[in-house]
C-alpha positions as CSV (number, residue, x, y, z in Angstrom):
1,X,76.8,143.6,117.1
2,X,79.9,144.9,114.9
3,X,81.6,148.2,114.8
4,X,80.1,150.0,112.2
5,X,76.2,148.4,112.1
6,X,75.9,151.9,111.9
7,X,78.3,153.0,109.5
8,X,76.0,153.1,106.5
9,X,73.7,155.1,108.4
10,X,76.0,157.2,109.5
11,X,78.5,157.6,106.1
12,X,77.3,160.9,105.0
13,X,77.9,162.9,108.4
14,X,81.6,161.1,109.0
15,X,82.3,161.8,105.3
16,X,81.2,165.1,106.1
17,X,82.9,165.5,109.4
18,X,85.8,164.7,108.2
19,X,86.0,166.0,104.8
20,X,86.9,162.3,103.1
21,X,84.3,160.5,100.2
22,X,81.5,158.2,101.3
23,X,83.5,155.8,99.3
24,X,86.5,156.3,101.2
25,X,84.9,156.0,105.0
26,X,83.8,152.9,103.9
27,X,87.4,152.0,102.5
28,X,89.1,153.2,105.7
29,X,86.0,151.3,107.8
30,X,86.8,148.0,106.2
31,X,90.2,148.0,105.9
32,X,90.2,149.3,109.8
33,X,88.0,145.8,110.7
34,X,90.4,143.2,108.6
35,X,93.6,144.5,110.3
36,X,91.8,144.1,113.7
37,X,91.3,140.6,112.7
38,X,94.7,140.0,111.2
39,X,96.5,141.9,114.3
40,X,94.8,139.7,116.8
41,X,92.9,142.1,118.1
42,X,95.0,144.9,118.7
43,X,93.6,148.5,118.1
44,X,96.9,149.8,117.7
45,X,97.9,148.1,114.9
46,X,94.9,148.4,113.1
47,X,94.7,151.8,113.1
48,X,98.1,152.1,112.6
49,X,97.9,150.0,109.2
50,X,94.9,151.3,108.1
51,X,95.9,155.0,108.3
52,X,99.4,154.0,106.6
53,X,97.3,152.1,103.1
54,X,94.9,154.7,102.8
55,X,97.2,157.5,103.5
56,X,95.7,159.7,106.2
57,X,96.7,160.5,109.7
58,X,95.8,158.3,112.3
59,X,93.6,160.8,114.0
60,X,91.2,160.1,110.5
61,X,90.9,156.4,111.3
62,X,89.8,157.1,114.9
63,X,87.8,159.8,114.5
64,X,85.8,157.1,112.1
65,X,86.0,154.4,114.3
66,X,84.5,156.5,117.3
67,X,81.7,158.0,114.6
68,X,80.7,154.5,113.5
69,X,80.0,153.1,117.4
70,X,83.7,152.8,118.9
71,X,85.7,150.1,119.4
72,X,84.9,148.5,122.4
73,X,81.9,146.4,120.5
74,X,83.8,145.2,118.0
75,X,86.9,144.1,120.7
76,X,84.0,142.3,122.0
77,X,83.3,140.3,118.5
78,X,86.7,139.3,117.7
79,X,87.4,138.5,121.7
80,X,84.5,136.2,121.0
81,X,84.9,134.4,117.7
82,X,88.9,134.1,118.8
83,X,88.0,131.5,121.9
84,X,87.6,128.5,120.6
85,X,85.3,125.6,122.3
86,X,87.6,124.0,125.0
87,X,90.4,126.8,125.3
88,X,89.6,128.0,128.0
């Protein structure tokens, strides 16, 4: 189970709580998840990158992430599809 399996349910009240499009939590969502998997995994990063190409504050990006389920589910995911058969 991903990050935001329950970001379409939830897109109207995070657009709402914090004042950005439906269009744009999505955006932010998405661009959140593919610097996750491009950073290796780090958080950090992620947020740091996606904050910086959409142009809001960090704070914006986490507040979504925590809204959509948090972040320790989809660490779990990428943690998981990263070990590959024999590496360990």
């Amino acid at each position: 189970m991903g990050l935001f399996d329950n970001l379409e349910a939830k897109a109207n009240e995070i657009a709402d709580k914090t004042g950005l499009a439906v269009t744009d939590v999505h955006a932010i969502a998405n661009t959140f998840q593919a610097n996750l998997t491009s950073s290796d995994g780090n958080p950090e990063e992620a947020i740091e990158a996606a904050a910086a190409q959409h142009g809001v504050d960090t704070a914006t990006v986490r507040e979504i992430i925590a809204r959509a389920g948090g972040l320790e589910g989809e660490i779990g995911d990428i943690a998981e599809h990263a070990v590959k058969p024999g590496g360990i």
